[in-house]
C-alpha positions in Angstrom: 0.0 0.0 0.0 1.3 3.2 -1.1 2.1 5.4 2.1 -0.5 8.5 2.3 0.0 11.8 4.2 -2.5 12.0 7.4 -2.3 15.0 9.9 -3.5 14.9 13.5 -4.9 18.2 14.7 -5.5 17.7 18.9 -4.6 20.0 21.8 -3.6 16.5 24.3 0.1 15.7 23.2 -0.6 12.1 24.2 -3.5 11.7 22.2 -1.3 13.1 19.2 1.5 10.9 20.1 -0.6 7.7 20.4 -2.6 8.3 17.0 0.9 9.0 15.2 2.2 5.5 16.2 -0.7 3.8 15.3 -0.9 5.1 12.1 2.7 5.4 11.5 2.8 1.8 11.8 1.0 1.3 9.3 3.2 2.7 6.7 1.6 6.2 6.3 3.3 9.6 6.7 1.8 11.1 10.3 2.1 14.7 11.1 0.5 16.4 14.2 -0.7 19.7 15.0 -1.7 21.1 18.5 -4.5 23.6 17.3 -6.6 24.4 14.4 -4.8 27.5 13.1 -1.6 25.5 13.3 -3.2 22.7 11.1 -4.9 25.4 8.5 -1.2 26.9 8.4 0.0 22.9 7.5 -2.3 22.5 4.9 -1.7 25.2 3.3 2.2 24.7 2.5 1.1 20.9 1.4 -1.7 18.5 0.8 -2.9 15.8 2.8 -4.7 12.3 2.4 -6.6 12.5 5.7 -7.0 14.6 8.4 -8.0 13.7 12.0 -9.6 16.4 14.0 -10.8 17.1 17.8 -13.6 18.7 17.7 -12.6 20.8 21.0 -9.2 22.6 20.0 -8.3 25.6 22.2 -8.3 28.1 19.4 -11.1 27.2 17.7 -14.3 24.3 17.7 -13.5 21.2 15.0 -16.1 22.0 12.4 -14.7 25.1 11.6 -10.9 23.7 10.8 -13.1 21.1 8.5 -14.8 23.8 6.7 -11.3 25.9 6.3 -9.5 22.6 5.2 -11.9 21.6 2.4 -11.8 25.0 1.2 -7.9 24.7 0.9 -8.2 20.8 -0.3 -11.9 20.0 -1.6 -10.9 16.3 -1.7 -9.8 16.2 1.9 -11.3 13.2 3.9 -11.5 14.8 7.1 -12.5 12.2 10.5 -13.9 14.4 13.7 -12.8 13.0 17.2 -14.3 14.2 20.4 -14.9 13.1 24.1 -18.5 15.2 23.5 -20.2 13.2 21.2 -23.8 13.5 20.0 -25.9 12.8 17.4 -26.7 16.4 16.4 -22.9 16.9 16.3 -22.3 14.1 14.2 -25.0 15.3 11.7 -23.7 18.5 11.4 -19.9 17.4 10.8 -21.5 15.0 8.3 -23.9 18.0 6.3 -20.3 20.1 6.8 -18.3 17.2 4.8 -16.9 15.0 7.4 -17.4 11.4 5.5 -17.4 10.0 9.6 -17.5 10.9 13.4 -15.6 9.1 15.8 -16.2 9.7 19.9 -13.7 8.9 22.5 -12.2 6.8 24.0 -11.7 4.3 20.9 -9.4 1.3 20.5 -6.6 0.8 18.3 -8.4 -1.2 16.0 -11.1 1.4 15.8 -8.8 4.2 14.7 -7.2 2.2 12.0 -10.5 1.2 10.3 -11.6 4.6 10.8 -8.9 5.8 9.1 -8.7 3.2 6.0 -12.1 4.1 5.5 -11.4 7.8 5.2 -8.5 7.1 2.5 -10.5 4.9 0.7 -13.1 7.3 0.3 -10.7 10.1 -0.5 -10.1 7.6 -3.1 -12.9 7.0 -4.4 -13.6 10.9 -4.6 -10.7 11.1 -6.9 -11.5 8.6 -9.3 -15.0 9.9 -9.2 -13.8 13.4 -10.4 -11.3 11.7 -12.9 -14.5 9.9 -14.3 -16.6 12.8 -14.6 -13.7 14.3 -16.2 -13.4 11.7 -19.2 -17.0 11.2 -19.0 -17.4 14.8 -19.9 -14.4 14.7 -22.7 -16.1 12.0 -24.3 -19.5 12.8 -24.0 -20.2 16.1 -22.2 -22.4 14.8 -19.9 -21.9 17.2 -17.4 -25.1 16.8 -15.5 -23.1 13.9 -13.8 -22.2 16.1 -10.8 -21.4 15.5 -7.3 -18.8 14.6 -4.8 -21.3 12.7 -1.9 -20.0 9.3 -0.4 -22.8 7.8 -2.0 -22.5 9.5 -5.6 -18.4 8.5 -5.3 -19.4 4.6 -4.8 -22.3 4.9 -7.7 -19.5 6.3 -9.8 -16.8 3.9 -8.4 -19.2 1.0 -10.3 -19.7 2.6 -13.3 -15.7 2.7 -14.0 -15.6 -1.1 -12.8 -18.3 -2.4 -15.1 -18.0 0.1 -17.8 -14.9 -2.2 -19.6 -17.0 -5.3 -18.9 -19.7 -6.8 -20.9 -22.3 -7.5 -17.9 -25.8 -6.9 -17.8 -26.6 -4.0 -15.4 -29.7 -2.9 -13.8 -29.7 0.7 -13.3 -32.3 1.5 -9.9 -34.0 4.4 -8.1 -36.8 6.4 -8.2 -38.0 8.7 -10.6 -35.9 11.6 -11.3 -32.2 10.6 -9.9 -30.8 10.1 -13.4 -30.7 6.4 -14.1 -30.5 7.0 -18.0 -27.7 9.7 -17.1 -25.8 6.6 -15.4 -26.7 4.3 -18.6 -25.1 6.6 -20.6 -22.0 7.0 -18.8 -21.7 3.1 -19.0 -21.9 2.9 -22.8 -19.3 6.4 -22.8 -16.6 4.7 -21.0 -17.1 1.2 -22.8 -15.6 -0.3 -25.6 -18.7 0.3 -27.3 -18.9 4.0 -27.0 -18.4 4.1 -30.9 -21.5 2.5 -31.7 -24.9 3.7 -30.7 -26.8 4.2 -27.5 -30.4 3.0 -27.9 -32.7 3.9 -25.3 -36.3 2.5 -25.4 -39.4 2.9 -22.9 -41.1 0.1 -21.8 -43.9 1.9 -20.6 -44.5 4.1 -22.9 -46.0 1.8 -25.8 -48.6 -1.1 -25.8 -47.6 -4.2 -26.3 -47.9 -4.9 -30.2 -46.3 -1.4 -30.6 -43.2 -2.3 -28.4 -42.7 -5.8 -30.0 -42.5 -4.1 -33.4 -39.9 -1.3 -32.5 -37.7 -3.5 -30.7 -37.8 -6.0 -32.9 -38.7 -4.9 -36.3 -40.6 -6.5 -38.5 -41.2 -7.8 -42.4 -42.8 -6.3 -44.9 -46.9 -7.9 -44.7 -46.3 -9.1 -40.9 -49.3 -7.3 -40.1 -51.8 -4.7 -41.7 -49.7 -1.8 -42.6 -46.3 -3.0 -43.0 -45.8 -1.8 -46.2 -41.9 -2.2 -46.1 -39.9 -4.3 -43.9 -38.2 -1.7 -40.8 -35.1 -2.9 -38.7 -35.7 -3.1 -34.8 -34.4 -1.4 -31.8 -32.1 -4.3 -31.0 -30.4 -4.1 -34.4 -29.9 -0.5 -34.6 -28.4 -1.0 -31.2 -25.7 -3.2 -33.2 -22.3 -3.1 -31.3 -23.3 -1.0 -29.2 -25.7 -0.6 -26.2 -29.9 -1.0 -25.4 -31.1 0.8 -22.7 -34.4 -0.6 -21.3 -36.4 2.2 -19.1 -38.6 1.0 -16.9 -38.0 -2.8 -17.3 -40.9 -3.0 -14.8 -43.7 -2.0 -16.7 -43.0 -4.9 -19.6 -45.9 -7.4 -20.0 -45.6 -11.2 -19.1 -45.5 -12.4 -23.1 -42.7 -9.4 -23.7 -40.7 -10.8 -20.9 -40.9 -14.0 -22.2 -39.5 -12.9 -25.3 -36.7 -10.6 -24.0 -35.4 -13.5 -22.1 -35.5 -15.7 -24.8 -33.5 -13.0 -26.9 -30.7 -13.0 -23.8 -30.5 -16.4 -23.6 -30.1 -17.4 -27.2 -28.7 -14.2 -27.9 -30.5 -14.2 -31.8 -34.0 -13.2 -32.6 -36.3 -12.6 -35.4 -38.3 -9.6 -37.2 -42.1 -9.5 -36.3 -43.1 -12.4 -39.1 -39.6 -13.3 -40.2 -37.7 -16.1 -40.3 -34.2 -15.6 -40.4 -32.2 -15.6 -37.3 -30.3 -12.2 -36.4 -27.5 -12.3 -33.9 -27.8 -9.9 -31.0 -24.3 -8.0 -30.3 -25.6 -5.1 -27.9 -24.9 -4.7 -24.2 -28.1 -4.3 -22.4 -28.6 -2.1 -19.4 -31.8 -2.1 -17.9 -33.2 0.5 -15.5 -36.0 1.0 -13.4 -38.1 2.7 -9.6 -40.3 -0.3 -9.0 -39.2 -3.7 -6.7 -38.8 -5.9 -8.9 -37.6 -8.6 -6.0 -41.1 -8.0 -4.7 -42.7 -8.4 -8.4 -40.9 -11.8 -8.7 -42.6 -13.1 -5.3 -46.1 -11.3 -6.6 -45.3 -13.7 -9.9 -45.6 -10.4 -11.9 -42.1 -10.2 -13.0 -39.8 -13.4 -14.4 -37.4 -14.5 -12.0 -35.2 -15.8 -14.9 -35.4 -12.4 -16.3 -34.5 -10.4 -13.5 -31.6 -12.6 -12.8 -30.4 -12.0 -16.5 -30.7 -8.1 -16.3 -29.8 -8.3 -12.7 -25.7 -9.2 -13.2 -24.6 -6.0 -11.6 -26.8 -3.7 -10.0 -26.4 0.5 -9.4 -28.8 1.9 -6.5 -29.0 6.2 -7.3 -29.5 7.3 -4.0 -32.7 9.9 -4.1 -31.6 13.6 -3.6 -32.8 14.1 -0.2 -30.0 11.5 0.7 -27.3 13.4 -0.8 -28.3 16.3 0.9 -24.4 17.4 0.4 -24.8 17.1 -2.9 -27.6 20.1 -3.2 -25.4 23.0 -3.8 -23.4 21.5 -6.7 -25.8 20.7 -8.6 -28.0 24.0 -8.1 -24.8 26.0 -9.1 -24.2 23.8 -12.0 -27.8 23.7 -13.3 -27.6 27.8 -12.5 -24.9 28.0 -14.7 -26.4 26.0 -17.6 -29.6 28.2 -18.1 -28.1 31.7 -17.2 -26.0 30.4 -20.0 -29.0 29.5 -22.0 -30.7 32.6 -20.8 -28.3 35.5 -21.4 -28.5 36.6 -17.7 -25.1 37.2 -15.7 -26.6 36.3 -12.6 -24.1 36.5 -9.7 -25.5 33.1 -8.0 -27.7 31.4 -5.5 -28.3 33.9 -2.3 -27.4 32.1 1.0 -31.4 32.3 1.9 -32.7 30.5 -1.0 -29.6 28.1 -0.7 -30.2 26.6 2.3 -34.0 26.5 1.5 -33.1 24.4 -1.3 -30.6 22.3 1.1 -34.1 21.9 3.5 -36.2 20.8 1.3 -36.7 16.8 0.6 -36.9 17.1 -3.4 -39.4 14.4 -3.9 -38.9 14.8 -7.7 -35.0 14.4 -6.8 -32.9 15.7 -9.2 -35.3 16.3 -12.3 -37.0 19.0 -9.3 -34.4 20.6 -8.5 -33.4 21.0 -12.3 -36.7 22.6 -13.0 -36.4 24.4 -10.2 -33.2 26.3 -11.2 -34.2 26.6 -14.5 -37.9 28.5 -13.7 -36.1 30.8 -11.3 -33.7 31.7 -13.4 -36.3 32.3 -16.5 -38.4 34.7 -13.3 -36.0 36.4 -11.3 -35.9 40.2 -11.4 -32.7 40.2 -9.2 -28.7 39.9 -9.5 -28.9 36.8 -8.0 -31.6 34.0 -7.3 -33.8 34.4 -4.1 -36.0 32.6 -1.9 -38.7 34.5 -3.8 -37.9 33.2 -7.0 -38.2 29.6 -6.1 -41.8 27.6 -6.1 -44.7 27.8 -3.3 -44.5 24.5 -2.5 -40.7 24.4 -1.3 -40.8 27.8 0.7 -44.5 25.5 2.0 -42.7 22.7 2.6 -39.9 24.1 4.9 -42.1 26.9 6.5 -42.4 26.2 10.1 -45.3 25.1 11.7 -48.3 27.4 13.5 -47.3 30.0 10.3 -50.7 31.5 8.7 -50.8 32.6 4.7 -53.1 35.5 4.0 -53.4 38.4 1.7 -52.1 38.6 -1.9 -50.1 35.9 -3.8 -47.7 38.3 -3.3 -47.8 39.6 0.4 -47.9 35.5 1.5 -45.0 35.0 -0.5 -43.1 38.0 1.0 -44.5 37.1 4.4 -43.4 33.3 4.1 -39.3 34.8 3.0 -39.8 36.8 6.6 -40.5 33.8 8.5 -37.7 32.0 6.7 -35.2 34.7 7.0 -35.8 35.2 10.8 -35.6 31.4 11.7 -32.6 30.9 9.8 -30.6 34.4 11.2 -31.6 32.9 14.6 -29.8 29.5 14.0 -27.1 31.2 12.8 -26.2 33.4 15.5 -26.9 29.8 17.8 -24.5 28.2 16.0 -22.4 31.1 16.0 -22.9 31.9 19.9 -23.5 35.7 18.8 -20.2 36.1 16.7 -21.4 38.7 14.0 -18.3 38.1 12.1 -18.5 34.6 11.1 -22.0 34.5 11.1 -21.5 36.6 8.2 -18.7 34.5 6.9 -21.3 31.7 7.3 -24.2 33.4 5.3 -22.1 34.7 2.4 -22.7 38.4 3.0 -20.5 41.4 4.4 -21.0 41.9 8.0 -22.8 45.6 7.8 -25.1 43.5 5.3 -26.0 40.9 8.3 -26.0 43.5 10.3 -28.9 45.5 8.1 -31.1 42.0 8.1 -30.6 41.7 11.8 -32.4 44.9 12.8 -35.0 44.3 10.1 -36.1 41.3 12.3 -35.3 43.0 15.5 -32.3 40.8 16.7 -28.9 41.7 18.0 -26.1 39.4 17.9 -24.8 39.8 21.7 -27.7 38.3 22.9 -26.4 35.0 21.4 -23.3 35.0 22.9 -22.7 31.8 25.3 
């Protein structure tokens, strides 16, 4: 294992000392820092692998040296430690980019894995970005966008079964890009010459979707004029891509399998065999375990598309992922648009962080997109985004009356007082990073503030 460069950042020299040798051990490069603003000063003349943080430093809490080191290293894997563990802490170092929490006092054994698991997914994050990268050369598919643990392993898949020839089944529900994924497959294949043929499965009846995938003969039924190629041959050398796999009916399963099996089929009223050489990927958002036990969905098919499987995680489980993929789909349609808009405010942000995007990602596209065609502003706002999010993350016992317009405006107040009050919690009352925080100069907090009648010193712990 190649040795990788890990830095210790706690204010007990024991602790340090004892988490160097451990590590050390174990072939990497160990360096150890008493306090955050001598880490931040470390990772700034050179890059590390993996950090290991307290989260009680006597300069400065832990969350805020993980926030500072990302900014200097994005691909950072940083691991919390701390005698004060609790859940809530652990969330936030998670939504702050943490990939893992680890409380004291913890064995040997514990720190090693710990650590292993933080290099690996540093790993992973790199060869996700190196994907996205060639996937974007080859194919510009730059929709493909995210850094999340999750998002990493999905990817991490992809560039392991893209070189194969296996059958994959593409899952998740509606919206989180399956036929995004499918295509990055057949991109980084060694059929990304040939074509990428995509066909619904729920979109046609029966007799329709026999024909298109499998063409037919000239007279094989009334209006077949001239004989047509198929689906599966124009998909020759290359790949099929079968949306919603789900929705086929018993006699079209029958027939697909057969096709997989014998890998040759027919034209609709034909008679000469034609060899299938086409990757399949299939994809769908239904159970299909649970269809095979219902007897509504072949078990012999499912375990032919089933050879490796890809589960997209819905949005509101890549919550991490939010602000990436706003700012990229931002960029897109001011693009399209011709507005210089200068970006997401901090408000509408972390309304669009709160919200649990049942459409996942298709939403939150559409989203972007209709608040950049509305906005009047610089920059997009919690009033440009839909009713129903601003709804959906108002808190309760809050009354709409009036206009469409006064609720609206009336709903942003609500908003912008709840979230300037968890700020200055989080802050305890420290104006200046609560400003850093937010994205705004400090007189600008400082305006919103006494527009909602708060003062920061009344925070302070």
């Amino acid at each position: 294992m190649d040795a990788k460069r890990i830095l210790i950042v706690d204010d007990e020299p024991d602790m340090r000392e004892t988490c160097r040798k451990i590590l050390a051990r174990k072939g990497h490069a160990v360096s150890v820092a008493p306090d955050g603003t001598t880490a931040l000063e470390m990772l700034r003349q050179q890059p590390f692998d993996l950090a290991i943080v307290d989260l009680r430093l006597p300069d400065r809490d832990g969350i805020s040296v993980l926030r500072e080191a990302r900014q200097i290293h994005p691909d950072l894997a940083v691991l919390l430690i701390t005698a004060y563990g609790t859940i809530d802490t652990a969330v936030d170092a998670v939504r702050e980019g943490a990939f893992d929490y680890l409380p004291k006092p913890f064995s040997m054994a514990q720190l090693e894995v710990a650590a292993e698991r933080g290099l690996e997914h540093r790993r992973l994050v790199e060869e996700n970005r190196e994907l996205q990268r060639r996937l974007r050369e080859a194919t510009h598919f730059d929709e493909i966008v995210g850094a999340s643990p999750s998002m990493a392993a999905v990817l991490d898949v992809v560039r392991k079964v893209a070189p194969a020839e296996a059958n994959v089944l593409v899952r998740g529900e509606s919206g989180t890009g399956k036929e995004l994924i499918a295509r990055a497959i057949h991109a980084a294949s060694r059929r990304s010459e040939a074509p990428f043929v995509p066909i619904d499965c729920a979109s046609l009846p029966e007799n329709l979707l026999e024909s298109e995938m499998f063409g037919y003969e000239k007279g094989a039924f009334t209006g077949a004029t001239a004989s047509r190629r198929g689906l599966l041959e124009s998909a020759a050398r290359g790949t099929l891509f079968l949306d919603e796999i789900g929705d086929l009916s018993p006699n079209m399963q029958a027939k697909l399998l057969r096709v997989l099996q014998e890998r040759q089929f027919r034209r609709v009223g034909g008679r000469t065999l034609l060899e299938l050489d086409t990757r399949v990927i299939a994809a769908t958002n239904r159970k299909l375990e649970e269809m095979v036990r219902q007897g509504t969905f072949r078990e012999d098919l499912f375990y032919r598309l089933n050879v490796v499987s890809i589960e997209l995680p819905p949005l509101r489980e890549r919550a991490s992922d939010i602000a990436a993929l706003a700012n990229h789909f931002l960029k897109c349609f001011s693009k399209d648009s011709g507005k210089h808009l200068q970006g997401i405010s901090s408000a509408a942000m972390l309304v669009l962080e709160k919200y649990h995007w049942p459409g996942n990602v298709r939403e939150l596209r559409n989203t972007i997109q209709r608040a950049v065609s509305l906005t009047e502003a610089g920059q997009i706002t919690p009033l440009d985004l839909p009713d129903q999010i601003l709804g959906a993350i108002r808190g309760p016992g809050s009354s709409l009356a009036g206009s469409f317009r006064q609720a609206k405006e009336k709903m942003v107040r609500e908003f912008e007082r709840a979230y300037l009050r968890d700020l200055l919690v989080e802050t305890g009352g420290n104006a200046s990073e609560a400003a850093r925080r937010a994205g705004m100069k400090r007189s600008a907090l400082h305006r919103l503030l006494a527009r909602h009648g708060l003062r920061a010193p009344e925070f302070r712990k």
